[in-house]
Each structure stands twice: as C-alpha cells, then as structure tokens.
N, C-alpha and C positions, 0 to 999 in steps of 0.2 A: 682514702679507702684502700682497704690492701688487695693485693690484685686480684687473690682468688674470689674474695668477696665480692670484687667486680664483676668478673669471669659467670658466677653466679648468677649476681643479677640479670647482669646481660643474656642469657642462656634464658634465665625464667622471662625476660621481657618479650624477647624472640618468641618463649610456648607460647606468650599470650598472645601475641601478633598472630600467631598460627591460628589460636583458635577458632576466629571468625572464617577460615575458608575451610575448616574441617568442620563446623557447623551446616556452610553452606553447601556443601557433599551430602549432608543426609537429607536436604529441605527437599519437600517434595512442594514443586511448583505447578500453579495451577494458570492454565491460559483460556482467557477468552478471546475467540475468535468471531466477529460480528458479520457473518457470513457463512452463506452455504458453503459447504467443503468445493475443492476445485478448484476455489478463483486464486488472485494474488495474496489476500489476504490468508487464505489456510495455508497455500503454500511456503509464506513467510514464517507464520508461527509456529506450523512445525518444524521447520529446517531450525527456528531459531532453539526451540525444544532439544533437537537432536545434537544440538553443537551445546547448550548448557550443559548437558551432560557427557556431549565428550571433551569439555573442558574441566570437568570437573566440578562444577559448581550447584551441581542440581541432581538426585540421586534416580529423581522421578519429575514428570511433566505430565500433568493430563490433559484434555482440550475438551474447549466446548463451543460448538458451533451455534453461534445464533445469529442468522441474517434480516436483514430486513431495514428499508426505509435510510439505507445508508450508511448501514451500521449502528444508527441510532439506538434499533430493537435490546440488541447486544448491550451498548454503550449505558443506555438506561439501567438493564441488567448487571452490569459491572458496579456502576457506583453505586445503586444501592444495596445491593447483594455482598460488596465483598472490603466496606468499607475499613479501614484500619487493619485490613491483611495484608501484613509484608510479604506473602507469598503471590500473590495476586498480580498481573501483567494480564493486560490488552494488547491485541493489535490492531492497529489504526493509519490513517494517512492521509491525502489529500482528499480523497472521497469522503470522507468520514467531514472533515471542513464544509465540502461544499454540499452536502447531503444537511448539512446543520444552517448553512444559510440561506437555499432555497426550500427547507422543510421545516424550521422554526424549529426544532422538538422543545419538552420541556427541559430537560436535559441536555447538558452543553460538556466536550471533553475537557473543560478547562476546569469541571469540577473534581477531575481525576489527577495525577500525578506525573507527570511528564519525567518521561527515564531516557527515551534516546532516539534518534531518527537513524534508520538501518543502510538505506537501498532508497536509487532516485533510479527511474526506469520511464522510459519515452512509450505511446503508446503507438500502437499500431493499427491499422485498418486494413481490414481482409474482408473478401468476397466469397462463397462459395464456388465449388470449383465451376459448376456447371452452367454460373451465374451470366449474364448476357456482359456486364460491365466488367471492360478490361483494365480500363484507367478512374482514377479520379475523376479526370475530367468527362468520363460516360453519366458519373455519378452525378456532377455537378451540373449536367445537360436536362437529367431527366429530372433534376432537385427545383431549374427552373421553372420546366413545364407542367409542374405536378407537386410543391412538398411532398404530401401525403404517400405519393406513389414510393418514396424511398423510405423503406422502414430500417430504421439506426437500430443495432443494438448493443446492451453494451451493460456495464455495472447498474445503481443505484441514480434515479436523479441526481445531479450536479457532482457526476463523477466526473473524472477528465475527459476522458471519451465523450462524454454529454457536452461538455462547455466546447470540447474540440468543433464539433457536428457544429454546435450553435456558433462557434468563432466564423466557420465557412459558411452557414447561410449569410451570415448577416456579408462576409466580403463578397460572396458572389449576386446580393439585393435580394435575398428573401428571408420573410420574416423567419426570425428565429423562434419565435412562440410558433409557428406552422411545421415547425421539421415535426415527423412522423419518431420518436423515438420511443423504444421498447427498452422500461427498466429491467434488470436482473438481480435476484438477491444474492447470486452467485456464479463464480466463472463455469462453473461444469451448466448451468443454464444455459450462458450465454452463447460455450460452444455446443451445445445440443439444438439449439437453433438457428445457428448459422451452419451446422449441419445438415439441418432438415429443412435448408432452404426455406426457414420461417421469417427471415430478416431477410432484407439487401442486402444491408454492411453493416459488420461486429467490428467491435474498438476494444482494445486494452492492450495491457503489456504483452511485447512478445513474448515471455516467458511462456504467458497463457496460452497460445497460438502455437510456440516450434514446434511440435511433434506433430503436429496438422497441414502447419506450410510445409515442414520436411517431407510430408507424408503425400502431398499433394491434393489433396481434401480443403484445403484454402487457398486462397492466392490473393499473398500480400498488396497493397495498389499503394499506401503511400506510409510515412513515418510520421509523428509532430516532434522529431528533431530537428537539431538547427543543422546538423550535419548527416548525411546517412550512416547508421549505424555501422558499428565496424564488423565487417565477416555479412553482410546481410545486406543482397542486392536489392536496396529498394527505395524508389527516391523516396523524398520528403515532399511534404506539404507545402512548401516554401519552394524549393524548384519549382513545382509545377504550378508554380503560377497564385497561391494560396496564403495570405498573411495568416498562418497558424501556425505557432508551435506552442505548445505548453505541457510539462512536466509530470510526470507523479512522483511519488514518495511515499515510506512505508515506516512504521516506527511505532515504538511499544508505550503502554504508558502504564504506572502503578495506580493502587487502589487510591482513594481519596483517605483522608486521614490520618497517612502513617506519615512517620518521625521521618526530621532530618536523616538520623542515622540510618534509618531502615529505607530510605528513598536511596542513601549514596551505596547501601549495600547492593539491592538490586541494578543500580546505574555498574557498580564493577562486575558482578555477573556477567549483567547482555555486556562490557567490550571484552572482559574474558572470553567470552564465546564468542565474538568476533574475531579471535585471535584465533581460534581453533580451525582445524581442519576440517573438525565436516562443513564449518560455516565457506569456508574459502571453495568448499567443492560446489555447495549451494550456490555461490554467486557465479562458480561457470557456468554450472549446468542451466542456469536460467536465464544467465546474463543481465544480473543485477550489478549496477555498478554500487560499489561500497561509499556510504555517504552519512558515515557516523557521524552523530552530535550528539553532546548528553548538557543533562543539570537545567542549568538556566540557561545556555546557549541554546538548548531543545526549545525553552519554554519562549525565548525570545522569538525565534524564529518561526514557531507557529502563530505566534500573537501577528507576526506584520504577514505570513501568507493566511489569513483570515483577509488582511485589510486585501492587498494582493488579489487573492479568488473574488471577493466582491466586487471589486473594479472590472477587473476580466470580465466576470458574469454579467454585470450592466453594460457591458461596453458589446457584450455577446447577443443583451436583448431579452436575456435567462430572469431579469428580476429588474 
C-alpha cells in the first residue's frame, strides 16, 4: 500500500473511531432514580448526570424520581417502561438487594443490565440534638428494657441501616423482629424526622447527615465501619463493644434488552464521568469513596452480595 493511501485510511479509521463519542455528546440520557429526592440514591444520580455531561458524553440527563418499597416501585418502573433503550440507567445499590429479599417483589434487578458500581460508603447513626441518648450504649440500655421504646429510622426495609439496627439486637439478646423500625422512601424523610424528633436514631450514609452533624442539629453516636472514618470523630460500632459492621454501595444499571454494543457504550460513559471533575468533587463533598466496577465483574459481584445480604439477614433474625 503506498503511503499516502495509508496515511488516508488511517485518518478515515481514526473519523470513525471518533464517531461514537461525538454521538454520545448529543444523547440525551435519561435517569431513573427509585427514590424520593434527598436521600443517597438522588444524590448519586444527579452528581452522576452532572459529571456525564462535564465529560462529555451526554448533552442532556433528565431524572425521575420514584420511591418506594426499596426502590422496587422505581425498579418495576424501569424495566418495563424503558426496555431496549440504550439511553436508559437506573440508580441502585445494596438497599435495592436487600429491599428484593425481605419484600419478594415480582420484579428482580437482575432483569435489567448491570453497567457499573460507583461509591462504597459506611453508614452512620445519629440522634437528635436534644435527644436524652449520648452513646450507643444509652441506645442499647433502653433497646433492652423496651424494643418498642426505641424507634430506628432510616431508608426502605432491608436497607443497611435496617440490617445494622437488626445485626445489634440480635448481639445485644433482643429479638430482631421486636426492633421498632421506621421505613423511609427517601433520605429528605428520614432527615425531617429525625428532625422533628419523630425517631430515636436515623441510619445512613454520612453524606446524608454532614450538613446536620456540622450544623449541630444531629449528633453522630457511632459508625458500621471497621475503622473510624477519616476526618470524622466518631467511634464505630465495633469499639464500643458491637459485633456490627456492614457496608453500602451505590451503582447504575442499563435497561433490560439492549445490545452487547449499547451495554459497553453506556459502561465507557459512566468511567468517562468518573474521570471528570465534577464526579471527583462529588465524591469529596460527600465523602464517597470511589469503588468502580463495570461489565461482568458488576454483574458477578452483585450475584454473591445477594448470597452475602441473605446470610447477614438470617444470621440478623430479618428472615
């Protein structure tokens, strides 16, 4: 081949490799979010919206909030609503799991398209400020002489928060079907009532919480990490005396039906936008740590945290 002819090709191979990310600049993407706005889960899909598009790869994102039942509500709503659209991402995560094994639905996210896991974030348990319990262990005093008396609140049945609360009855001898627990179908709920001093103790990521603890309006008592958070004076559940630590996790999934090709498109998008800058400011400002996975390492790894959350959960007393 003579060179220029090369030179040529080479050049046109190059437009056409181009083409798919100058395609993916004008898609306008659409998010479901299976929850009332406020909690972790809106706060994810937007920040992840805003970073698509300051990476380039999304011209437009619109969102749509639907909570309930674990996300379930949502999740029903995604797969049948927006099957074979390559435009199409959910946000999901460890509650969406455990919300599907203590609620059965008909609908399971394993019928949708698994694109990536984002952000792994520890929960946290906070009191209101004017609240009589200082410590955990006020918690765990009046947990014995009373379930009922201590009202949990916190995300969807068999969120983490939920398995947390039930991990500690069951270590400190009370039943875990007796905890008093208050579901939320969304995080601006669950801080409106741990506000209004309608709960004992609210659970979820700190993210949901800093502007409240910083603010003085909550007051953190313990962490379900294995170590305390960094920057964030506050023990863990395990110092003080509590065999409980257990995780969350947050991560998108595509619609059910679409192509190999249009599954790997939307997987380089979200680590595009992972790469972006507004996504790296998201994860200070909330203090998500980055805990990317995509393809089939996503899909493996929610296949064994299914098996994983079930054991917990029986071991918790929850099923």
């Amino acid at each position: 081949m003579r060179r220029d002819t090369f030179l040529k090709s080479a050049f046109a191979t190059a437009a056409l490799g181009a083409l798919p990310l100058s395609a993916w600049a004008t898609a306008n993407l659409k998010m479901m979010i299976p929850a009332n706005p406020g909690g972790g889960w809106d706060s994810t899909g937007r920040a992840l919206g805003k970073a698509l598009q300051d990476a380039g790869v999304a011209s437009a994102v619109s969102f749509e909030n639907k909570g309930g039942a674990a996300g379930a509500i949502g999740l029903a709503q995604f797969v049948n609503a927006s099957k074979g659209d390559p435009n199409a991402l959910m946000v999901m995560g460890a509650v969406m799991l455990g919300g599907i094994i203590t609620g059965k639905p008909p609908v399971s996210v394993t019928q949708a398209t698994p694109i990536a896991r984002l952000t792994s974030e520890f929960n946290v348990f906070v009191v209101p400020a004017a609240s009589p319990f200082q410590t955990m262990k006020d918690v765990v005093e009046a947990l014995k002489k009373d379930p009922a008396s201590v009202k949990w609140g916190g995300g969807s049945r068999g969120s983490t928060e939920h398995i947390a609360a039930a991990m500690l009855a069951r270590d400190v001898g009370v039943d875990a079907s007796k905890i008093n627990y208050v579901p939320f179908r969304g995080g601006g709920e669950a801080v409106a009532a741990i506000l209004g001093n309608n709960v004992s103790v609210g659970g979820s990521g700190y993210s949901e919480f800093q502007q409240y603890i910083e603010s003085g309006k909550m007051r953190p008592i313990a962490v379900t990490s294995p170590q305390r958070l960094k920057g964030i004076n506050v023990p863990t559940m395990k110092e003080q005396g509590y065999n409980v630590e257990i995780g969350n996790w947050r991560g998108v999934y595509g619609a059910p039906g679409i192509t190999p090709a249009q599954r790997d498109a939307l997987v380089d998008r979200v680590v595009k936008a992972t790469r972006s800058k507004a996504w790296a400011e998201a994860l200070e400002k909330n203090q998500w740590t980055p805990a990317l996975l995509t393809g089939k390492a996503f899909e493996d790894f929610v296949e064994r945290e299914f098996a994983s959350l079930r054991v917990t959960m029986v071991k918790a007393g929850m099923i």
